[in-house]
N, C-alpha and C positions, 0 to 999 in steps of 0.2 A: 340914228346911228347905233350900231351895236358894237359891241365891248366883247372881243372874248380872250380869252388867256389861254397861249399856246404855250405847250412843252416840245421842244424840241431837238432830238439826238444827233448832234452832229462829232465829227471828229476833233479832237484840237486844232489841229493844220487849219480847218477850214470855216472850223468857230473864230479864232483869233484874225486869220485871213476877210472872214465876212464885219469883225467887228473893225479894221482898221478901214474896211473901204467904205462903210458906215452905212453898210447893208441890212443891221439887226435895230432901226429905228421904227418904232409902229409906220412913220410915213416912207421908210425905205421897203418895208415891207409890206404895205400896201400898194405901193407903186407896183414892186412884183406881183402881186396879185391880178393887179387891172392889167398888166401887161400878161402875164401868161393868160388871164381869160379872153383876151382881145384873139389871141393865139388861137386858142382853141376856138373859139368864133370862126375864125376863118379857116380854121381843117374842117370842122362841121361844114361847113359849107361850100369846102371844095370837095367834098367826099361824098355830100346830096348831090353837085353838080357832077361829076364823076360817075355816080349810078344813076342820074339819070339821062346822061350820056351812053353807059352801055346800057340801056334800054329802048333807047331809040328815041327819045326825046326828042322833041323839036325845040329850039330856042323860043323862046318869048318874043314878043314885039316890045318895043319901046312902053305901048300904050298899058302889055297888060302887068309889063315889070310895076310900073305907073303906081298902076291901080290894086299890087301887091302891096307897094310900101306904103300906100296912104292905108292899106285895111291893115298892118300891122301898126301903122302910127294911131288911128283910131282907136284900135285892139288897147297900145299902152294910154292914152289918154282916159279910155274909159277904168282901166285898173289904178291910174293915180287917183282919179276921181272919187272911187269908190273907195280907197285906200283912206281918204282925209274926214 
């Protein structure tokens, strides 16, 4: 796990606003975290599907979606592995 320490400019209104909804706790603030990169996860990936749609793309089969997710689940298995 990493530690870092944010400085952060907000306005009154909306400093006191986020501390009442108990927005400004390290785990309410990482929640936002994992949810805005969830977010962005999936524009990334509607915006690869998007262009390769205007390029003429064909869809995938079942089989080679398949055989995408297990080569990127490989992919991460092999980076925890190495990581320990």
């Amino acid at each position: 796990m990493t530690t870092l320490e944010l400085k952060v400019n907000l306005s009154d209104r909306l400093a006191r606003e986020a501390q009442a909804a108990g927005l400004l706790t390290p785990q309410a603030l990482a929640d936002l975290l994992k949810d805005a990169m969830r977010r962005h996860a999936a524009q990334t990936l509607l915006a690869g599907a998007a262009r390769a749609t205007a390029a003429g793309s064909k869809p995938l089969s079942m089989d080679e979606i398949q055989a995408e997710v297990d080569a990127v689940r490989k992919a991460r298995r092999s980076r925890r592995q190495a990581a320990v």
